[in-house]
MMTF fields as JSON, N, C-alpha, C and O atoms, coordinates in Angstrom:
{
  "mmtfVersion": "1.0.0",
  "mmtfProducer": "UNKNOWN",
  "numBonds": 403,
  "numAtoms": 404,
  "numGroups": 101,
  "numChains": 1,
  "numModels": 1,
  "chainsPerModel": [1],
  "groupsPerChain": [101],
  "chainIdList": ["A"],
  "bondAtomList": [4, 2, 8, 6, 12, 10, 16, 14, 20, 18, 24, 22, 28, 26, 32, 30, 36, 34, 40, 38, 44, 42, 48, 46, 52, 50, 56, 54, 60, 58, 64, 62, 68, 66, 72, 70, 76, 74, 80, 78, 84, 82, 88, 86, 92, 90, 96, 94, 100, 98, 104, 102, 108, 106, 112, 110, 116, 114, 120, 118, 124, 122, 128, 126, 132, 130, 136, 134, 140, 138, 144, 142, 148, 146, 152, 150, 156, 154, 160, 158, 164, 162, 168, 166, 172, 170, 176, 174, 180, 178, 184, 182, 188, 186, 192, 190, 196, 194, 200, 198, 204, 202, 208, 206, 212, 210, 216, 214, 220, 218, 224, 222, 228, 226, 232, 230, 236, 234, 240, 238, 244, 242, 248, 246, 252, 250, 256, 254, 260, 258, 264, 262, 268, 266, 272, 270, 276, 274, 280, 278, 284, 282, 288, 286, 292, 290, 296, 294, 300, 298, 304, 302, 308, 306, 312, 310, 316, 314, 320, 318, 324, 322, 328, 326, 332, 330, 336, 334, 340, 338, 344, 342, 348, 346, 352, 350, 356, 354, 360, 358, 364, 362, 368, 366, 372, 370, 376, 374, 380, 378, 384, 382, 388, 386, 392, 390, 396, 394, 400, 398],
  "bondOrderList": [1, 1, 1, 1, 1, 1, 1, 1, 1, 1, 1, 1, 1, 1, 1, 1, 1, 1, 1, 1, 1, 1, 1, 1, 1, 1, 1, 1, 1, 1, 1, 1, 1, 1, 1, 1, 1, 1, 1, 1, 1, 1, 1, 1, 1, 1, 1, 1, 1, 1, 1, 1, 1, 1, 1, 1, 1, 1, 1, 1, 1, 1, 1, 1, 1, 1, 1, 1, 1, 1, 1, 1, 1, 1, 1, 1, 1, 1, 1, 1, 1, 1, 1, 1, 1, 1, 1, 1, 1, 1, 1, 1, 1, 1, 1, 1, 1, 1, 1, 1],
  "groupList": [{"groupName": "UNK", "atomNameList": ["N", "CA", "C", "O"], "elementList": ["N", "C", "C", "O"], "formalChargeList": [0, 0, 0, 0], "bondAtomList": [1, 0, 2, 1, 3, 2], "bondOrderList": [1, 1, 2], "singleLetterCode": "X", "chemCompType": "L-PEPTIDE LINKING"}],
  "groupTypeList": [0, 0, 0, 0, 0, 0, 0, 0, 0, 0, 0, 0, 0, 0, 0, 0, 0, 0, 0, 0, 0, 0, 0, 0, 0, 0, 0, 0, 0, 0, 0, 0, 0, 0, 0, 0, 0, 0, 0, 0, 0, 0, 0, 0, 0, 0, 0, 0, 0, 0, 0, 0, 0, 0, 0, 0, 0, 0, 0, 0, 0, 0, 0, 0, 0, 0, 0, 0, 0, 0, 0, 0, 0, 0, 0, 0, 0, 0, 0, 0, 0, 0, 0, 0, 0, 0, 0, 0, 0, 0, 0, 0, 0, 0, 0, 0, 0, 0, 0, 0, 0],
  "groupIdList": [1, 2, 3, 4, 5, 6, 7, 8, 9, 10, 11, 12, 13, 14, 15, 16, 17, 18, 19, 20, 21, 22, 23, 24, 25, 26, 27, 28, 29, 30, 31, 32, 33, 34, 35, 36, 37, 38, 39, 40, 41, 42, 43, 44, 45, 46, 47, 48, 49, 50, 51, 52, 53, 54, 55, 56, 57, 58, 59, 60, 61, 62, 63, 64, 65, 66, 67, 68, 69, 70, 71, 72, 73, 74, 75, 76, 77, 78, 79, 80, 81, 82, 83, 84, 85, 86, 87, 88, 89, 90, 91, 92, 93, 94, 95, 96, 97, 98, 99, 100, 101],
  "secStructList": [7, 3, 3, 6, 6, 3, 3, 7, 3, 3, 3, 7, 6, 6, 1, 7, 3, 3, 3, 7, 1, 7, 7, 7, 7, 7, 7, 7, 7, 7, 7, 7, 7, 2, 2, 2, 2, 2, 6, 6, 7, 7, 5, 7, 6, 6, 1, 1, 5, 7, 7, 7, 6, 6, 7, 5, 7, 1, 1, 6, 6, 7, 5, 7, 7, 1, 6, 6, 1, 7, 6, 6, 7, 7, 2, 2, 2, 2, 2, 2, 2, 2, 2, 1, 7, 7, 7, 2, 2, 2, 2, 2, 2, 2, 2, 2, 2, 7, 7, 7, 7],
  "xCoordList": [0.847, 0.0, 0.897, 2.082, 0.155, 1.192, 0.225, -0.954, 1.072, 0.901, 1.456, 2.66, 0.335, 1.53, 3.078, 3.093, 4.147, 5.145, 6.279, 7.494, 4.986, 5.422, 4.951, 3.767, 5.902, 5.523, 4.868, 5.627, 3.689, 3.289, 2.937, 2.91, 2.763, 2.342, 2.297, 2.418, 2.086, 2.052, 0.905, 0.838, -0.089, -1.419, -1.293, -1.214, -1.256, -1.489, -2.794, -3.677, -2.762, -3.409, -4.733, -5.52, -5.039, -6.143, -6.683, -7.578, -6.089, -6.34, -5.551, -5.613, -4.505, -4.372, -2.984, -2.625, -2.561, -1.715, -0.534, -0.613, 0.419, 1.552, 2.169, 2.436, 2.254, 2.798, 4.676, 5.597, 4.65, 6.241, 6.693, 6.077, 8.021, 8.257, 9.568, 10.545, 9.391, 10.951, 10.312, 9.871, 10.163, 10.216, 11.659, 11.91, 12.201, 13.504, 12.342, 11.505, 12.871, 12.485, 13.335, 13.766, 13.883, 14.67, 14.245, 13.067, 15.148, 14.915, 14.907, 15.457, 14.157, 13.988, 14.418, 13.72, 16.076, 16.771, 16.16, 15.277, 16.272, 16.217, 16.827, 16.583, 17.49, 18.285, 17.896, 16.671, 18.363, 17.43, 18.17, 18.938, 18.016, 19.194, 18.199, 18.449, 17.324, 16.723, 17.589, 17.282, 18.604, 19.122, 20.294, 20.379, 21.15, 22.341, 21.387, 22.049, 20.076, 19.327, 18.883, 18.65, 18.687, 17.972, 19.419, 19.421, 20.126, 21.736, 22.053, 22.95, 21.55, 21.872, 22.752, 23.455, 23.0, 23.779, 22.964, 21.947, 23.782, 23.032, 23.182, 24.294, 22.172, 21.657, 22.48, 22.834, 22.766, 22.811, 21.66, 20.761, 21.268, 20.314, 19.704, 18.501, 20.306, 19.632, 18.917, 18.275, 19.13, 18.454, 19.834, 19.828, 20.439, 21.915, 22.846, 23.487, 22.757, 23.864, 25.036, 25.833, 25.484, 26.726, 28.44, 28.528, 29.118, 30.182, 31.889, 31.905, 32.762, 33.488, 34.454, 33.953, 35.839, 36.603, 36.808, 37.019, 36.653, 37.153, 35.528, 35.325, 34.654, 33.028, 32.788, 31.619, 33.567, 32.593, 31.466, 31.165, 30.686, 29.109, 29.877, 31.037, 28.798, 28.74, 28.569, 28.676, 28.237, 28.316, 29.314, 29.213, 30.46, 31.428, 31.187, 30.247, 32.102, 32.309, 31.35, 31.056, 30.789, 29.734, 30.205, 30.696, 29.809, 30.615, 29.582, 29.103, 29.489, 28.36, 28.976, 29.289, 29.066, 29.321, 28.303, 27.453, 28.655, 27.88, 26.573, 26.898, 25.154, 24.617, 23.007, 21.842, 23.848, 23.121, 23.733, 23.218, 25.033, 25.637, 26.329, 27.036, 25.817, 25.874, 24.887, 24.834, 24.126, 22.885, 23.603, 22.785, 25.164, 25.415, 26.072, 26.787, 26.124, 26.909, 26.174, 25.136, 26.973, 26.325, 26.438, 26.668, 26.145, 26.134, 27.516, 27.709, 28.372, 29.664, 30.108, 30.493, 30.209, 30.822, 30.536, 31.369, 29.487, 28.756, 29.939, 30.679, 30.032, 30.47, 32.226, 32.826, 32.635, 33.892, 34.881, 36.008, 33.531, 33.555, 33.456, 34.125, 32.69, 32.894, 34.295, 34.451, 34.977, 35.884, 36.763, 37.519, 37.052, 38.367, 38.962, 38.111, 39.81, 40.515, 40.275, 40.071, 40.178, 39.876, 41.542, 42.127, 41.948, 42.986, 43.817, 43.384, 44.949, 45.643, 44.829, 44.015, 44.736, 43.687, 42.235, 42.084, 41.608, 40.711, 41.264, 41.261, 41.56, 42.346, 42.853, 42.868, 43.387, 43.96, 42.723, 42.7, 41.638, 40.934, 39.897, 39.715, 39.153, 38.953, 39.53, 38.789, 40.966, 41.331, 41.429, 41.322, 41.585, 41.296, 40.201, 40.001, 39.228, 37.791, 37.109, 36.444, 37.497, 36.733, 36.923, 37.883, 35.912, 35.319, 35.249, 34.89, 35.519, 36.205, 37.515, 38.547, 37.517, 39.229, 40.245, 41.367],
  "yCoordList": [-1.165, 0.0, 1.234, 1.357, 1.957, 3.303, 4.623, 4.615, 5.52, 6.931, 7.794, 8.048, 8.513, 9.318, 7.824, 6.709, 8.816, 7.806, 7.379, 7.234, 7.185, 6.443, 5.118, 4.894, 3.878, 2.696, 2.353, 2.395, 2.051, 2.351, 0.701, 0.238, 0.156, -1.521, -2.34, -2.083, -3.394, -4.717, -5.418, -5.808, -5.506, -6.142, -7.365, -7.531, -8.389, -10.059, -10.265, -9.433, -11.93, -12.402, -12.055, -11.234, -12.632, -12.389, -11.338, -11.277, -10.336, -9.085, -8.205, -7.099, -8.618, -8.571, -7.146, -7.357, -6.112, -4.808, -4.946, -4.872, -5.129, -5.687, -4.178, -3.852, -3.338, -1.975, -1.981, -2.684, -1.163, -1.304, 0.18, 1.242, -0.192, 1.308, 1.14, 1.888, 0.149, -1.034, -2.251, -2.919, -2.706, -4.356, -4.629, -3.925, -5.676, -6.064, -7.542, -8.238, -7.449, -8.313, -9.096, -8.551, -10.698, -11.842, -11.399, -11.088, -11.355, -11.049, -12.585, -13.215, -13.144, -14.283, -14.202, -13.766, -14.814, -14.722, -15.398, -16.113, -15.501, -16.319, -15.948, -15.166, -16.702, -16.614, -16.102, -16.226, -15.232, -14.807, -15.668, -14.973, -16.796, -18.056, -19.099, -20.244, -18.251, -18.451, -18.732, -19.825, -18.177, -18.519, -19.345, -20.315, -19.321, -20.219, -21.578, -22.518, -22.082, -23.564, -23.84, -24.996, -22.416, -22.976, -23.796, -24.75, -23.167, -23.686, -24.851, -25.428, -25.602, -26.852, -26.81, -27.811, -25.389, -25.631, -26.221, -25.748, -27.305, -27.688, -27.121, -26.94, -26.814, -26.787, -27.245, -28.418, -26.389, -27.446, -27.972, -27.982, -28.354, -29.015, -27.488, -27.34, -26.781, -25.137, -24.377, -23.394, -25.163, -24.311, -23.282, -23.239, -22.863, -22.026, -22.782, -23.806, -21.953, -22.571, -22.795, -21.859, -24.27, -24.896, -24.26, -24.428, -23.889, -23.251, -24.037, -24.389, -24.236, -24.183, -23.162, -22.063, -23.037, -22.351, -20.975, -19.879, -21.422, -20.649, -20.176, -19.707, -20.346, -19.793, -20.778, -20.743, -21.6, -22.479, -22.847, -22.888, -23.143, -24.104, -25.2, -25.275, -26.112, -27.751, -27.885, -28.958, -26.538, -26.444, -25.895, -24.685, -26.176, -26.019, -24.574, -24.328, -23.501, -22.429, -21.519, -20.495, -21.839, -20.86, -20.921, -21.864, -19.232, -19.258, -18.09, -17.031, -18.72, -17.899, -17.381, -18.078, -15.65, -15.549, -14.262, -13.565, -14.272, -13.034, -13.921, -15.034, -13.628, -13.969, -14.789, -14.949, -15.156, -16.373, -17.457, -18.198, -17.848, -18.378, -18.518, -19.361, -17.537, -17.63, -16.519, -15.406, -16.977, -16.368, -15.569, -14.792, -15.367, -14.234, -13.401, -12.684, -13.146, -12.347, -10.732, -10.526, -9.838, -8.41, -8.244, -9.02, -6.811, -7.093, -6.042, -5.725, -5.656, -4.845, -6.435, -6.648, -7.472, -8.941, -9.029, -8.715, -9.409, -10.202, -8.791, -9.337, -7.871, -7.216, -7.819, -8.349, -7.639, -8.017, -8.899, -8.852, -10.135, -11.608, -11.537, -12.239, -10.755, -10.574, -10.16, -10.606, -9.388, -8.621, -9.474, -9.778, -10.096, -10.631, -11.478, -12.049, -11.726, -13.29, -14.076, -13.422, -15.093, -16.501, -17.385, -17.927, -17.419, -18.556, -17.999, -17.462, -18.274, -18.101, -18.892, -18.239, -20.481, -21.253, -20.05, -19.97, -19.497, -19.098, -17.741, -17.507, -17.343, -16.135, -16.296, -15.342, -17.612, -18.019, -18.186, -17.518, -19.333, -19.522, -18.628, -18.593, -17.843, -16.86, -15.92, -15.332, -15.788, -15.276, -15.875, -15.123, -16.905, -17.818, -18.099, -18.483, -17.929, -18.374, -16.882, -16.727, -15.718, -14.961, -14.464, -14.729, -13.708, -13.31, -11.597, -10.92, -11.116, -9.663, -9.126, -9.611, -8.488, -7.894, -7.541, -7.151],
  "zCoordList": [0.0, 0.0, 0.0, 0.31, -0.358, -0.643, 0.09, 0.445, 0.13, 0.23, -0.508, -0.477, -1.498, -2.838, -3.279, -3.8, -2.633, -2.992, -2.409, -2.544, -1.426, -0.198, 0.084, -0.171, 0.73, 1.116, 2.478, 3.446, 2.681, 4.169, 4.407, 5.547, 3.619, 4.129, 2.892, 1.694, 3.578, 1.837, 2.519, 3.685, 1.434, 1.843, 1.366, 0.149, 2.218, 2.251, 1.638, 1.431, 1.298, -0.026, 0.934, 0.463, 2.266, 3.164, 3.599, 4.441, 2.966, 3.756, 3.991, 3.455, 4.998, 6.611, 5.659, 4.501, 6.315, 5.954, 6.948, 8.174, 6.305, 7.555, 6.851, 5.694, 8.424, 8.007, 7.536, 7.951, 6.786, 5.9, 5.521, 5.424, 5.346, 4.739, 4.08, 4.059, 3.624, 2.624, 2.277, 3.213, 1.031, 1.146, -0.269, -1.247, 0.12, -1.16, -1.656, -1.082, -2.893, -3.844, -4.555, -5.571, -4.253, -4.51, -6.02, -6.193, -7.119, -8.664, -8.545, -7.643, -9.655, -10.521, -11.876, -12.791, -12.034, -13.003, -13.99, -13.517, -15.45, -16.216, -17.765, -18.684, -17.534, -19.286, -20.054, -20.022, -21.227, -22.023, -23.42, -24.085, -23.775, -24.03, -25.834, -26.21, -26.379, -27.343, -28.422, -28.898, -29.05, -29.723, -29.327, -30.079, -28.499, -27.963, -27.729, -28.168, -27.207, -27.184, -28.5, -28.852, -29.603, -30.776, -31.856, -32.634, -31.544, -32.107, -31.518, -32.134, -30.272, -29.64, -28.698, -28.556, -27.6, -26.858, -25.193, -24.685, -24.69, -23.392, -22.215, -21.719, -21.698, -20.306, -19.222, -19.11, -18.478, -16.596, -15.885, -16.726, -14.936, -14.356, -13.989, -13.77, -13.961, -13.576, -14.131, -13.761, -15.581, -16.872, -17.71, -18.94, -17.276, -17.71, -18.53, -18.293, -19.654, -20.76, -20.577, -20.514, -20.43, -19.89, -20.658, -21.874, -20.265, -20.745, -20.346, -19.166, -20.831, -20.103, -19.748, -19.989, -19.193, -18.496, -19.22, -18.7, -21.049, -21.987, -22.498, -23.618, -21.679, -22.156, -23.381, -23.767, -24.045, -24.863, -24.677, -23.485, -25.381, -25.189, -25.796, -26.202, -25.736, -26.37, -27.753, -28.347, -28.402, -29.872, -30.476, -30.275, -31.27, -31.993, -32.442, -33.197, -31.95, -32.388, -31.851, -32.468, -30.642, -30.251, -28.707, -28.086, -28.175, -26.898, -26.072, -26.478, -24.881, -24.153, -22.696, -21.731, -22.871, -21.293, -20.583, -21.136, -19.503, -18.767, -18.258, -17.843, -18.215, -17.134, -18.036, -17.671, -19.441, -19.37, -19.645, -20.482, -18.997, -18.75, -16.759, -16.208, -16.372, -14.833, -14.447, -14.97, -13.472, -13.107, -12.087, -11.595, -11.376, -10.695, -11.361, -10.661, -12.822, -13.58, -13.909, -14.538, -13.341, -13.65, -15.389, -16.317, -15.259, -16.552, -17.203, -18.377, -15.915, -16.4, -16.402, -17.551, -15.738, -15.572, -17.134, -17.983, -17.359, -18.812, -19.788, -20.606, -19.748, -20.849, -20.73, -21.666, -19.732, -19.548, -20.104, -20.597, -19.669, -20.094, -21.758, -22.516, -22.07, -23.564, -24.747, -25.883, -24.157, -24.786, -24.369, -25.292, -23.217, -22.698, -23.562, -24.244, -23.76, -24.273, -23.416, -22.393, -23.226, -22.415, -22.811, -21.873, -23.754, -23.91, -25.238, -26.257, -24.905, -26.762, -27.505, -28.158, -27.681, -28.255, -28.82, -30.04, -28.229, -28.369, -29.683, -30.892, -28.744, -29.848, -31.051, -31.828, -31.432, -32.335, -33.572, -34.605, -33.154, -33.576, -34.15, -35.367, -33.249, -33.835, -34.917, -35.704, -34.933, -35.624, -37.207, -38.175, -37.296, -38.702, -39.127, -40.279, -38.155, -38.787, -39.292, -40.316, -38.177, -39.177, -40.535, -41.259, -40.824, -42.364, -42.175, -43.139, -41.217, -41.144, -41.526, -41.063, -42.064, -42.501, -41.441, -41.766]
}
């Protein structure tokens, strides 16, 4: 319940106004992982696209990091994880496969 824009209570499913003036809210993460599952990469038992050390997925040439790949990843983390090198291996590869000048 509010006042203008102010928090004065949270009204229960029964009724009942348990007075407040803060409540925090547990976020409910979820991948946003549509194209990395439509390409065939697998899951953990968590639902989160499995990666290894070097952010690979399970699909050849596809690589997932930041926070749909770990549900505690911010999203300066997720950018980070992006730009970084992970491995000479990685670097290498990339570098022969692309089709950029």
């Amino acid at each position: 319940m509010t006042d203008g824009d102010r928090l004065r209570g949270v009204e229960l499913v029964e009724g009942h106004v348990v007075p407040r003036s803060a409540v925090f809210v547990f976020p409910h993460m979820v991948p946003h992982d549509t194209l990395l599952t439509g390409l065939g990469c697998e899951r953990d038992p968590n639902g989160w696209v499995t990666t290894d050390t070097a952010g690979r997925t399970s699909v050849f040439g596809v690589w997932a990091v930041g926070n749909v790949s770990d549900a505690q990843a911010l999203v300066i983390t997720a950018a980070g994880q992006g730009v970084a090198p992970r491995s000479p291996s990685t670097m290498t590869w990339s570098r022969r496969t692309s089709s950029v000048p």
